[in-house]
C-alpha positions as CSV (number, residue, x, y, z in Angstrom):
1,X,-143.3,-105.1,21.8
2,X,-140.4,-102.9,20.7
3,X,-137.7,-102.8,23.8
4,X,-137.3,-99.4,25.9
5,X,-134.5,-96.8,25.0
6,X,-132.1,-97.0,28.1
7,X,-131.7,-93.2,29.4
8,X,-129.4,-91.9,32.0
9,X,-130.4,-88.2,33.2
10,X,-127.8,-85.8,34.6
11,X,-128.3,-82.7,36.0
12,X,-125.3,-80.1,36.2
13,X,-125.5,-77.2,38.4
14,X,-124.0,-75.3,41.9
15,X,-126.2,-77.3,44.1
16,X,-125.6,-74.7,46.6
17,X,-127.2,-76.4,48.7
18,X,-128.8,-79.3,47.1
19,X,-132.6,-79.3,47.5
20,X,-135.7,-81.3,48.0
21,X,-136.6,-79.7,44.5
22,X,-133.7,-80.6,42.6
23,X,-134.0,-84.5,43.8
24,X,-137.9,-83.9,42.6
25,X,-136.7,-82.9,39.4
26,X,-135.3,-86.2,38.8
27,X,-138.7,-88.0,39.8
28,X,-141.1,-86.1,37.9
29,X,-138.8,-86.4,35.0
30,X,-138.3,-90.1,35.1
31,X,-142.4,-90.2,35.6
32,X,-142.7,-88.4,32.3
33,X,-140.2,-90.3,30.4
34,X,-141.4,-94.0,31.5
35,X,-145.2,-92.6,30.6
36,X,-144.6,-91.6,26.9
37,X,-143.7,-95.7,26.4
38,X,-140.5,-95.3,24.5
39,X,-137.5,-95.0,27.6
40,X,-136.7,-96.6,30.9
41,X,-134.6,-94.4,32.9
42,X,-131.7,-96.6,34.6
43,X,-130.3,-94.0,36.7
44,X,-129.5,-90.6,37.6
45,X,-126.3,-88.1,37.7
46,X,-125.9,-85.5,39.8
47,X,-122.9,-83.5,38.7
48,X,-121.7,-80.7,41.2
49,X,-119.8,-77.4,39.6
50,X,-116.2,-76.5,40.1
51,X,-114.9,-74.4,42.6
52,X,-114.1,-72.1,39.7
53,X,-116.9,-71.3,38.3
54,X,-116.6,-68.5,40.8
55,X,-120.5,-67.7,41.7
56,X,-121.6,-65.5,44.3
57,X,-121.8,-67.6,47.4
58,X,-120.5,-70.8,46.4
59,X,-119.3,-73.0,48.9
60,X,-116.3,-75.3,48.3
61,X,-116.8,-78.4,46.3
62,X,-116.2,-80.9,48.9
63,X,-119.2,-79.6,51.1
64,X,-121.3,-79.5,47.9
65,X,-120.5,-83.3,46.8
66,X,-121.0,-84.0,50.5
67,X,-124.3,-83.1,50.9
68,X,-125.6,-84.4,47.9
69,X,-124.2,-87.9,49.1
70,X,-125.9,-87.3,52.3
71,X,-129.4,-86.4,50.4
72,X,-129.0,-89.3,47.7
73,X,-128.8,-91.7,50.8
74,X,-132.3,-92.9,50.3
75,X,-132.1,-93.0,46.3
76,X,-131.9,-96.2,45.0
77,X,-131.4,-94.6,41.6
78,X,-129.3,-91.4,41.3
79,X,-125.9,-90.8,42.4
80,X,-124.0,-88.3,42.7
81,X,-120.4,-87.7,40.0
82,X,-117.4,-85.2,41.6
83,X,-115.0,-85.6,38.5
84,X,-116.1,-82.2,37.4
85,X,-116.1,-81.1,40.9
86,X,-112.4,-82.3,41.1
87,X,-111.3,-80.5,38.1
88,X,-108.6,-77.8,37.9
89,X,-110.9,-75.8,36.5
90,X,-114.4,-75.0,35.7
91,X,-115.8,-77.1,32.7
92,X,-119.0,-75.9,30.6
93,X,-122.2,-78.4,30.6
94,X,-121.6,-79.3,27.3
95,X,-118.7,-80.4,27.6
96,X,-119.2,-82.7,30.5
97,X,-122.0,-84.2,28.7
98,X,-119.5,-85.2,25.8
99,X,-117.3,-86.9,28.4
100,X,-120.3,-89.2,29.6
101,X,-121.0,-89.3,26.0
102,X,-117.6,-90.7,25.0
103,X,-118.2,-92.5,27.9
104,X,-120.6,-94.7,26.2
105,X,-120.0,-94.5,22.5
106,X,-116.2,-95.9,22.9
107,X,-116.1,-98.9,25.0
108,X,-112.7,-99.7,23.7
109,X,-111.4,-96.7,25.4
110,X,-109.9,-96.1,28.5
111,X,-112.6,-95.1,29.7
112,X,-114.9,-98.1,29.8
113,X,-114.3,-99.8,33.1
114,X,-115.1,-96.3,34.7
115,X,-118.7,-96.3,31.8
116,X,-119.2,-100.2,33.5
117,X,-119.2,-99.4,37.1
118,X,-121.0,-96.5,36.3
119,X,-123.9,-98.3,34.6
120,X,-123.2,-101.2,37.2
121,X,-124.2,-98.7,40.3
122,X,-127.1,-97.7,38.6
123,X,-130.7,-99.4,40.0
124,X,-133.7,-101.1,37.6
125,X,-136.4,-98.5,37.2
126,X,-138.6,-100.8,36.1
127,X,-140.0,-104.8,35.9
128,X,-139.5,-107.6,38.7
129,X,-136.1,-106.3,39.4
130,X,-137.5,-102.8,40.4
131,X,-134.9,-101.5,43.3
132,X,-132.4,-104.0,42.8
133,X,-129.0,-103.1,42.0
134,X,-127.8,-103.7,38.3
135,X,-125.7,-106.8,37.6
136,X,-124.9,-105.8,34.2
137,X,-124.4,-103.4,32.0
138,X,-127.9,-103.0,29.3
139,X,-127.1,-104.3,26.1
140,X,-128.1,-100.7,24.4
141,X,-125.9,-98.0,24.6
142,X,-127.9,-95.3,27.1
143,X,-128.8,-92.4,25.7
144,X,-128.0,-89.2,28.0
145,X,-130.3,-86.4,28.6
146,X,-129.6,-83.4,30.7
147,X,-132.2,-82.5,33.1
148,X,-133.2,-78.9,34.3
149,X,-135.7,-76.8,35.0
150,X,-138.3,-74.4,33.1
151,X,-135.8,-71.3,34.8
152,X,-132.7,-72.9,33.0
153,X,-134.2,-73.2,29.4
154,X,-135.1,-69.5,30.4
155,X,-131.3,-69.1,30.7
156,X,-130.9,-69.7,27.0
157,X,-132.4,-66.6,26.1
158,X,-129.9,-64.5,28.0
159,X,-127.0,-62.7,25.7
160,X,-123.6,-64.0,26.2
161,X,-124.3,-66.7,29.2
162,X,-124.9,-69.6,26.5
163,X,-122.8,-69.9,23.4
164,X,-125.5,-70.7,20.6
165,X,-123.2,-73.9,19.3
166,X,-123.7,-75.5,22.6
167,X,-127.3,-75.0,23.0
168,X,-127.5,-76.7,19.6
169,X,-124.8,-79.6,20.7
170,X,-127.4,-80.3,24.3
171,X,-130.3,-80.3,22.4
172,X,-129.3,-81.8,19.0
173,X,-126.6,-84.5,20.3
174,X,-127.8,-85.5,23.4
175,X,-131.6,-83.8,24.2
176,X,-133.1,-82.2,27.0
177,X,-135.9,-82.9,29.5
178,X,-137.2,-79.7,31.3
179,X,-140.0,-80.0,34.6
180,X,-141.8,-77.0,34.6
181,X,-141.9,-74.3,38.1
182,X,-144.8,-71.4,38.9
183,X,-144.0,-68.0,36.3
184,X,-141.9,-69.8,33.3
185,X,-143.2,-70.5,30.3
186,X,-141.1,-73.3,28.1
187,X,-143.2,-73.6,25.8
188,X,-142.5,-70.0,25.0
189,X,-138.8,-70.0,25.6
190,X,-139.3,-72.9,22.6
191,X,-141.2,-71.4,20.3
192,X,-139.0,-67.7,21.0
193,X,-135.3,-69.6,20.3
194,X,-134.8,-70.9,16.3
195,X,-132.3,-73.2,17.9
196,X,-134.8,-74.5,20.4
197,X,-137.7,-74.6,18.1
198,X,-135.7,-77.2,15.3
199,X,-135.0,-79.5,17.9
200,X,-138.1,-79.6,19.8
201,X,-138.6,-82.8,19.4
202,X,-135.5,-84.0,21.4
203,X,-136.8,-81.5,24.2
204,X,-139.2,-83.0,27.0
205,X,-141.2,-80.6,28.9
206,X,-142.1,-82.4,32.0
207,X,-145.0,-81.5,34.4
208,X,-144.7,-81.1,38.5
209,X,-148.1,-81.2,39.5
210,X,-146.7,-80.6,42.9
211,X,-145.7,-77.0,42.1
212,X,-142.3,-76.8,44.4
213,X,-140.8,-73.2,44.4
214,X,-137.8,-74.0,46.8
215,X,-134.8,-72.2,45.8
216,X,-131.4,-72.8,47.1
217,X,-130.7,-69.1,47.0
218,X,-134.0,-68.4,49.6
219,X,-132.4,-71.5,51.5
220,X,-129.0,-69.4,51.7
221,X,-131.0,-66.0,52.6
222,X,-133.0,-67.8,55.5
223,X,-129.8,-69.6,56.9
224,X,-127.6,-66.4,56.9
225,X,-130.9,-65.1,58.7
226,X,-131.0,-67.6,61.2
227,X,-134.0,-68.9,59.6
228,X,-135.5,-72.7,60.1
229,X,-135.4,-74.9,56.0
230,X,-136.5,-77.6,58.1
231,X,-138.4,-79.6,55.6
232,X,-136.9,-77.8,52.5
233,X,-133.6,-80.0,52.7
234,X,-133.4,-83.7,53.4
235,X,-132.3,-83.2,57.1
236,X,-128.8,-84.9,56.9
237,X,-127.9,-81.9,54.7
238,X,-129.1,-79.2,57.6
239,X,-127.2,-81.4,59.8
240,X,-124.2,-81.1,57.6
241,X,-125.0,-77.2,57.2
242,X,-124.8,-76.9,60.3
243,X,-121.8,-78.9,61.5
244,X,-119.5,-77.3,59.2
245,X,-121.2,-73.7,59.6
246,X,-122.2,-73.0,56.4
247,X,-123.9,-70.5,54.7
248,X,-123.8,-68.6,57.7
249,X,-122.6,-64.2,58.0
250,X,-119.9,-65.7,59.8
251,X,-119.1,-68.5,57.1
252,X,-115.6,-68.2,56.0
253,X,-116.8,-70.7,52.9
254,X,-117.8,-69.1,50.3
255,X,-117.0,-68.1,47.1
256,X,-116.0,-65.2,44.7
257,X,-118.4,-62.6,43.8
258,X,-118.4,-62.9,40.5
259,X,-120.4,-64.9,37.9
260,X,-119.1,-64.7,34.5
261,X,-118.8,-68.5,32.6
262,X,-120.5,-69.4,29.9
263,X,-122.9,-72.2,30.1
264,X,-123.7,-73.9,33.2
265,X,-126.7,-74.5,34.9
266,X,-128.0,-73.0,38.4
């Protein structure tokens, strides 16, 4: 029987907070990946954006890379990446995908022994070993796939937020794998984009059949209202929340008011 194709997801994005519904993403989309018989999914990115991406609200990096280390604490699969987080400035989606692509096309580079341990803290999906940390690195390269959701491929549509040279670099170069939410339509956002509609086949559109509409901007409204997310967040993120009082009227951590890069995800 013809061996799996080794995939790594990564998922770019404010995770402003991080969300029970962004670490389901990564679940349903592993689900749909393993059931089509052709990849095993060794592992899972999470990529926090720059502080200067300068979106309405946004918290400082270090909060937003702490919490998704707090919620990734029962994961035995995805982890979470600050480089871009670290950056000196704000980096566009595609290009951090070419950096975890260069990542694994050029071992002889200097950046292999970071690729190794990368690959190295990354679990078996799969098989006997399922849970168990990996020991080495697979003998196929991985392919990388960024995951999002049916309200990012909507994002593709809007003038001047994507440049049409990336959308065709994601979806060509490296592909996408999309999980469906209640009112989108990706199929339609396919079909609507010539871009989107050559490279269909190198996009995934997964199904929750869970529908989860949690949104990390209604998690922001209902803590600056005093509101309870109990059971929206994993709880060591509220109790990080609410240690460092964030998110709050009183919050002196967030960001700039304006939002005006070019490709990155929510």
């Amino acid at each position: 029987m013809k061996s799996r194709i080794p995939v790594v997801l990564l998922a770019c994005g404010s995770f402003n907070p991080i969300t029970n519904m962004h670490l389901r993403l990564f679940e349903v989309a592993r689900d749909h990946l393993h059931q089509t018989g052709m990849y095993q999914v060794i592992g899972g990115i999470i990529s926090p954006v720059n502080d200067n991406y300068k979106k309405k609200d946004l918290v400082a990096a270090r909060h937003r890379v702490a919490m998704v280390q707090l919620a990734l604490q029962t994961s035995d699969w995805i982890r979470v990446d600050p480089w871009e987080s670290e950056q000196a400035q704000w980096i566009e989606t595609v290009k951090m995908k070419k950096r975890k692509f260069r990542e694994a096309k050029l071992p002889k580079s200097h950046n292999r022994h970071h690729h190794r341990e990368l690959l190295r803290s990354l679990p078996q999906t799969e098989g006997p070993n399922q849970g168990k940390a990996v020991s080495r690195v697979p003998a196929a390269v991985p392919e990388l796939k960024l995951l999002c959701g049916a309200d990012v491929l909507k994002t593709f549509q809007t003038p001047d937020l994507w440049k049409d040279e990336h959308i065709q670099e994601i979806v060509e170069k490296f592909g996408l794998v999309c999980v469906g939410r209640v009112g989108h339509d990706p199929k339609g956002y396919i079909s609507s984009s010539p871009i989107l509609q050559r490279y269909q086949h190198n996009i995934h559109l997964a199904r929750e059949p869970v529908q989860n509409e949690i949104s990390a901007t209604y998690i922001r409204r209902a803590l600056g209202q005093g509101q309870s997310v109990k059971y929206l967040l994993p709880d060591a993120v509220i109790a990080y929340i609410k240690d460092h009082n964030l998110y709050t009227r009183g919050s002196s951590c967030k960001g700039n008011n304006t939002q005006n890069n070019l490709g990155k995800t929510s």
